[in-house]
N, C-alpha and C positions, 0 to 999 in steps of 0.2 A: 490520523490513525497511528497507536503508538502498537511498537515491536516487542516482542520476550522472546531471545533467541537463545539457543541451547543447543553444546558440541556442535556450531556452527550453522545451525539451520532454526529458519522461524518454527516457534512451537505455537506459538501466539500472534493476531492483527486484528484488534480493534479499539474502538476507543474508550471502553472500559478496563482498560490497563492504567494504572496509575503511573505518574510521571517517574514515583520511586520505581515500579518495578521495570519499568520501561527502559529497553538497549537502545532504542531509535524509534524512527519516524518512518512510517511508508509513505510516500512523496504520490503514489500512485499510479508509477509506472510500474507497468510490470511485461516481462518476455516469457511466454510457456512453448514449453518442447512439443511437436506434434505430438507425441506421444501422453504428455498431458492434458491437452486438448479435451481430447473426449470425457475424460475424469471432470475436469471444470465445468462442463457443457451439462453432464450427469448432477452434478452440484448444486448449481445453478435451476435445473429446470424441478430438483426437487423441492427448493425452497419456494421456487414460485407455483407447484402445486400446494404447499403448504399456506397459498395466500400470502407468502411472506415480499410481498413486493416493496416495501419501503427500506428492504436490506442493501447492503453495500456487495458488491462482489466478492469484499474480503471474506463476507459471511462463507461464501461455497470454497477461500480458499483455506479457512479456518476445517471446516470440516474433511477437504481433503489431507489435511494433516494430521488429524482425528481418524482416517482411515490410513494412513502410514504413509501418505506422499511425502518425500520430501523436498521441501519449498529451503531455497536456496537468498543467498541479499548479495548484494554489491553495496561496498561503501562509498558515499560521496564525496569523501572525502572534505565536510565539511563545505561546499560549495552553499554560495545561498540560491533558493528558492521559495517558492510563497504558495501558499494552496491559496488558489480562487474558486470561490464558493459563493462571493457573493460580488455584486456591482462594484461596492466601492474598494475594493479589493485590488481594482484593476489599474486604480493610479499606484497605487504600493510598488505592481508591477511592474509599470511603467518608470517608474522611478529604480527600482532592482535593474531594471534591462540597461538604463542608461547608466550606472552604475557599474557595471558586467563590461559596458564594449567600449566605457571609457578607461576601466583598467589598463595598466601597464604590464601586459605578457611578458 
């Protein structure tokens, strides 16, 4: 999922952003304030009355930004990580990790 952030905070998450107009990458983690919560939950259960089950949860957090949340990033500072999506995926990772805790801190 690629990012378009603007005066600091996401305006944009999904993966119809081109590479050009894209700030970053959502990795898929994400932390919401209780106070959030219930907005996401609200989001969420309206796309899935709308039948939209094959969506991403970014869908509901696209839309909460569309009603004026604002959705906040951390940068990683360049660190690597791998999206696993699929099987073979998981040697990549395995090889990332041994890579990571054979570094020299």
């Amino acid at each position: 999922m690629r990012v378009t952030i603007k005066n600091n905070s996401i305006v944009k998450v999904n993966k119809l952003i081109s590479d050009e107009c894209a700030h970053g990458n959502f990795i898929g983690m994400a932390k919401f304030k209780k106070s959030s919560i219930t907005s996401l939950f609200m989001e969420i259960s309206k796309l899935v009355s709308k039948q939209n089950n094959n969506l991403y949860y970014t869908s509901a957090i696209e839309s909460m930004i569309k009603n004026g949340e604002k959705i906040n990033f951390i940068e990683t500072d360049n660190l690597d990580w791998i999206d696993m999506d699929e099987k073979h995926e998981i040697e990549k990772a395995k090889q990332l990790y041994k890579k990571i805790i054979e570094a020299d801190f």
